[in-house]
SEMIKOL-609598 format. One record per residue (C-alpha): residue in one letter; x, y, z. Coordinates in steps of 0.1 Angstrom, whole numbers, padded with zeros to 4 digits, always signed. Each point is the difference from the previous one (the first is absolute). Layout:
N
aXYZ...
***
This chain:
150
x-0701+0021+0057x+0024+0024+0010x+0034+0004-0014x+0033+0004+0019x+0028+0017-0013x+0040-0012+0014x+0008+0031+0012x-0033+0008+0018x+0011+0015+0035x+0037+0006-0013x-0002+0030-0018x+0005+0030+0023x-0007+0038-0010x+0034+0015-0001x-0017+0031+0012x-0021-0005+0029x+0016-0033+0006x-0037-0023+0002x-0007-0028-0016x-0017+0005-0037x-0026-0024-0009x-0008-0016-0029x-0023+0006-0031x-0012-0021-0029x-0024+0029-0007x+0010+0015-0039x+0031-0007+0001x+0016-0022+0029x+0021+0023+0025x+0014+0002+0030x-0022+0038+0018x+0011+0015+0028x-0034+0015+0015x+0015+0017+0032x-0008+0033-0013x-0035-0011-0003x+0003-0008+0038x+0018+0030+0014x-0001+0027-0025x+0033+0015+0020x+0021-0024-0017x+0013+0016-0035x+0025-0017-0021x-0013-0035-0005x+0000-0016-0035x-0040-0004-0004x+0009-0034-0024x+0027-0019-0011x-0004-0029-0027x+0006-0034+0004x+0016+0000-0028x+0026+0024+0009x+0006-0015+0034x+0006-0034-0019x+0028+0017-0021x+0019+0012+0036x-0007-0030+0017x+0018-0020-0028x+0028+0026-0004x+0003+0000+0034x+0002-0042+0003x+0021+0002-0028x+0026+0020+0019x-0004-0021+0032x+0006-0030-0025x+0033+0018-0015x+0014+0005+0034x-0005-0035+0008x+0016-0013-0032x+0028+0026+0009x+0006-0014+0034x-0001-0035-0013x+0027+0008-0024x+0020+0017+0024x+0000-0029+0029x+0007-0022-0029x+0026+0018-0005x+0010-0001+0032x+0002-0036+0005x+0017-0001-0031x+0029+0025+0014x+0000-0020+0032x+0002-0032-0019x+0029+0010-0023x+0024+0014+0030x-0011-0035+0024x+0012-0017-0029x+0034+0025-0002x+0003-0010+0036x-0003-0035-0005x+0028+0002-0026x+0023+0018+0020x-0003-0023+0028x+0010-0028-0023x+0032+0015-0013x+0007+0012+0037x-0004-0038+0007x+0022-0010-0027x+0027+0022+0010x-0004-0012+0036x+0008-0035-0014x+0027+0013-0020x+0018+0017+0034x-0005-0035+0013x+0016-0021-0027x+0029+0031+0003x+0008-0008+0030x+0000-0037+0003x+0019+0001-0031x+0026+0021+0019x-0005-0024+0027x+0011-0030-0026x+0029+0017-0014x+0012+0009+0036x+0000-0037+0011x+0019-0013-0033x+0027+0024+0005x-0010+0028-0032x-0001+0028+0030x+0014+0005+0034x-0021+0000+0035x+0003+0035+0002x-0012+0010-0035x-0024-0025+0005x-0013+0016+0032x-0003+0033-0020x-0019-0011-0027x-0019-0017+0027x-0010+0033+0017x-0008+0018-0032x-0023-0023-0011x-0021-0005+0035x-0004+0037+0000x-0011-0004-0036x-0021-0028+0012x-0012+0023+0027x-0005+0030-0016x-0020-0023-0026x-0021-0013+0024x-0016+0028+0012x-0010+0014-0031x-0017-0034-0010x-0017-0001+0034x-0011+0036-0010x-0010-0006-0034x-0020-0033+0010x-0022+0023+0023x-0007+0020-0030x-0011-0027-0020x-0020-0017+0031
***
């Protein structure tokens, strides 16, 4: 029974660019026999063994495994970021919501003083414009910050 090597029809001759075949003859190795073939071809490595191909293929899956792990830990990283300014976003829009509230209570409070006499109609009316504007202006940032978060 014949043996089969993993790499069988994978190693190519960095010289004449063919496929080098396999060996279990002495010692196992990968041959390039091209220049058996066409004795134009000069360059190719004659043998190669498996032994030494096994030491680049794992260095070399080693390094693919590295830069996995290293892109893993980067778009872990990532979400992490993203996570931490959603969560700033989120916060913001709470204390923006708070200080819409507040703007509200202001101004019914200046509404309730009005109506028992503590202030006149007119500064009434003025406090009544400042805060719609605040109420307003307040507003449009939450509406803004709410797309953010959405």
């Amino acid at each position: 029974m014949r043996e089969s090597h993993c790499l069988k029809g994978k190693i190519i001759c960095g010289n004449c660019g063919h496929k080098m075949t396999h060996s279990n003859a002495g010692r196992p190795k990968y041959e390039c026999k091209q220049h058996y073939v066409n004795p134009s071809i000069t360059g190719c490595v004659k043998s190669v063994r498996d032994e030494d191909i096994e030491v680049i293929v794992i260095q070399e899956l080693q390094a693919q495994l590295d830069a996995m792990l290293d892109n893993e830990k980067v778009q872990k990283r990532q979400k992490q970021l993203q996570s931490e300014k959603m969560h700033e976003a989120e916060k913001k829009l709470r204390t923006m919501l708070l200080s819409q509230e507040k703007i509200e209570a202001d101004l019914q409070n200046a509404y309730e003083a009005y109506k028992v006499g503590i202030t006149d109609k007119e500064t009434y009316l003025e406090q009544r414009q400042v805060y719609e504007q605040l109420e307003e202006k307040m507003q449009e940032t939450v509406q803004k910050q709410m797309k953010i978060v959405s």
